[in-house]
C-alpha positions as CSV (number, residue, x, y, z in Angstrom):
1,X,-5.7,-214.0,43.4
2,X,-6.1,-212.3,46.3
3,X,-4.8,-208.8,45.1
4,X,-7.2,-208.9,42.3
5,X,-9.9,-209.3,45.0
6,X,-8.2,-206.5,46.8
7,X,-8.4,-204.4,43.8
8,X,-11.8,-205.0,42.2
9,X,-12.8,-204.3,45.7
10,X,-10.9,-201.1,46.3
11,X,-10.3,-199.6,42.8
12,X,-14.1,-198.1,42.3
13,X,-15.0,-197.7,46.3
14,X,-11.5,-194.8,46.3
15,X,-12.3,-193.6,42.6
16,X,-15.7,-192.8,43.2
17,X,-15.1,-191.6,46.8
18,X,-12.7,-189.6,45.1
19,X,-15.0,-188.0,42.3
20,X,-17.4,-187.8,44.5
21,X,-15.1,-185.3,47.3
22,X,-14.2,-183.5,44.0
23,X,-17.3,-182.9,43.1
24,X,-18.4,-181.6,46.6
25,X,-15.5,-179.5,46.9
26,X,-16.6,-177.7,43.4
27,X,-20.6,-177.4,44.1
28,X,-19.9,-176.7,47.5
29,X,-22.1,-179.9,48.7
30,X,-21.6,-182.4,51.6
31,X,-23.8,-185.4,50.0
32,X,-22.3,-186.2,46.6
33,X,-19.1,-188.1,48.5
34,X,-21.2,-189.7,50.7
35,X,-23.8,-191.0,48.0
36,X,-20.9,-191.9,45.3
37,X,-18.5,-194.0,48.2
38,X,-21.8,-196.3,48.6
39,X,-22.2,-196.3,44.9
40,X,-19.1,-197.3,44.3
41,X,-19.1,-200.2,47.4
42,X,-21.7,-201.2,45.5
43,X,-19.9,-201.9,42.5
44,X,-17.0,-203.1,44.1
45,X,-19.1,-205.8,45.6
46,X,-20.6,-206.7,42.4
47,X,-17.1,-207.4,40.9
48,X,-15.8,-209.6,43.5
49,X,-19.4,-211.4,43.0
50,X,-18.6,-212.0,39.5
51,X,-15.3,-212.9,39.8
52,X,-15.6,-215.1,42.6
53,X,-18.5,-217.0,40.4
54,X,-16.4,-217.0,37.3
55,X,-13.4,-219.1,39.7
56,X,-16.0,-221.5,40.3
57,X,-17.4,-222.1,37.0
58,X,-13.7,-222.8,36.1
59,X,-12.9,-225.0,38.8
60,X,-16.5,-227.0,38.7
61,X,-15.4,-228.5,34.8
62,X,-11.6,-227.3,33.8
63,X,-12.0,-229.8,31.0
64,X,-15.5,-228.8,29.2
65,X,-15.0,-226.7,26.5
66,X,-18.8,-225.0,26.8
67,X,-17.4,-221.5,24.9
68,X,-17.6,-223.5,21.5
69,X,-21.3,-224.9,22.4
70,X,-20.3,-228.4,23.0
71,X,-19.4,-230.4,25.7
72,X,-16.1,-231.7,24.3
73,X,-13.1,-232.3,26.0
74,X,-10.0,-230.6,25.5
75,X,-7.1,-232.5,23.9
């Protein structure tokens, strides 16, 4: 669990760093990394966020089967 919070984190700050050096390198700009590492710590954020809320809706009822629209319990 912790190496997916490890990559949700990491994946999109490196990749958009990355496009974002790439595309400095090509328009001969010093901003575009800068702008696109924050956009993607952005994101990153948001996906541990969403993961770490979809662990806890898991753990609050394991037995509630709420993706069928009842509140029936698993056999």
């Amino acid at each position: 669990m912790m190496f997916q919070f490890t990559l949700f984190l990491l994946v999109p700050i490196l990749g958009m760093g990355a496009l974002g050096y790439f595309l400095d390198s090509k328009l001969g700009t010093k901003w575009i990394a800068i702008l696109f590492f924050f956009i993607g710590a952005l994101a990153g954020f948001r996906n541990i966020y969403r993961f770490a809320m979809s662990i806890s809706d898991d753990k609050k009822d394991p037995d509630s089967n709420e993706s069928e629209g009842g509140s029936e319990k698993k056999k």
